[in-house]
C-alpha positions, 0 to 999 in steps of 0.5 A, spaced: 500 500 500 502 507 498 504 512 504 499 517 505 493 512 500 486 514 503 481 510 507 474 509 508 471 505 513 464 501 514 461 499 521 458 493 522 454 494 529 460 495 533 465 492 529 469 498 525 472 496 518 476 499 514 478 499 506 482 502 501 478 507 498 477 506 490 481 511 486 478 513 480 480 508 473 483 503 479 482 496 477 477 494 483 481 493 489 477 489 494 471 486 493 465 490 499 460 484 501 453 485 499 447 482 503 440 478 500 435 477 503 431 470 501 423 470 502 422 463 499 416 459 497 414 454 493 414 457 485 417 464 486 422 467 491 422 475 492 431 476 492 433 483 496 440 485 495 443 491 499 449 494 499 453 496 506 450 503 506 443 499 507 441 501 500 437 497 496 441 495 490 435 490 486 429 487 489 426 482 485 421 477 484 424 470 481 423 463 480 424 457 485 431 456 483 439 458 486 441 459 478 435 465 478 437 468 484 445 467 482 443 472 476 440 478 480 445 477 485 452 476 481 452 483 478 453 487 485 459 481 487 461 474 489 462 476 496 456 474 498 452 473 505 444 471 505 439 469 510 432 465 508 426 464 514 427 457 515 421 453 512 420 446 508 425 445 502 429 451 504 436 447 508 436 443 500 437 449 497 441 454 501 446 447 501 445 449 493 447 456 494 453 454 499 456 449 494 454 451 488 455 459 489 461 459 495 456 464 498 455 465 506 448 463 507 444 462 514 437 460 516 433 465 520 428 463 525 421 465 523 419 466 529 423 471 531 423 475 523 416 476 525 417 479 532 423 484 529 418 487 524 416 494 524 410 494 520 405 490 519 406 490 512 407 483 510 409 482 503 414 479 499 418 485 498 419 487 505 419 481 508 426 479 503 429 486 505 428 485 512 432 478 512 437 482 508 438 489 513 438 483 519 444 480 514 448 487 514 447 488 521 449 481 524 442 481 528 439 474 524 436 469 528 440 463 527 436 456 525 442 449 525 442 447 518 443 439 519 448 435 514 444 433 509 446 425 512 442 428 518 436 430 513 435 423 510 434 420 517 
């Protein structure tokens, strides 16, 4: 690193980071998390990306498969950190999204997703962000995803 190169820095709850700052027609120097919110269903998922400044980079609406979530994710990065409200069929494929994609994903507890709600509305769209916003600010309630030789008992 050069002497007298500038910083800039992103917090995380308590937890200070801080990151080389990008210089005008510098090749890309590091690679800034981005944070998905997965609200999952059986034919459609609603995908929420968001930066480390909490601005909503995409929230779409896409078809049950990792490879559709892959292509509103890629765009904004492979360092990637996501969070789905457990439910049925949820630990197969966020095992896809591990393995497949070397993404960070971690299953969130649906019962307290909804006790951390703000708002009564409860639509996809929200409902994705907020798995994403609790991503970026480490608050997901963790659920165990059981080894798929678990899983087969």
């Amino acid at each position: 690193m050069k002497i007298g190169a500038s910083f800039s820095f992103v917090r995380y709850s308590y937890l200070m980071i801080f990151y080389p700052t990008q210089q005008k027609g510098a090749p890309e120097m590091l690679n800034l998390p981005v944070f998905i919110g997965i609200d999952y269903h059986q034919k459609v998922i609603q995908v929420c990306v968001m930066d480390h400044q909490r601005k909503i980079l995409a929230n779409h609406s896409v078809e049950n498969s990792p490879e559709s979530v892959f292509r509103v994710v890629a765009p904004f990065g492979s360092n990637v950190r996501a969070a789905i409200e457990a439910s049925t069929g949820v630990a197969e494929f966020a095992e896809q999204l591990i393995n497949k994609y070397n993404w960070l994903v971690e299953l969130a507890h649906p019962g307290y997703v909804s006790r951390m709600k703000q708002t009564p509305d409860k639509s996809d769209w929200t409902d994705a962000k907020l798995l994403a916003d609790l991503t970026r600010a480490g608050y997901i309630p963790r659920v165990w995803l059981a080894p798929q030789y678990i899983r087969n008992l």
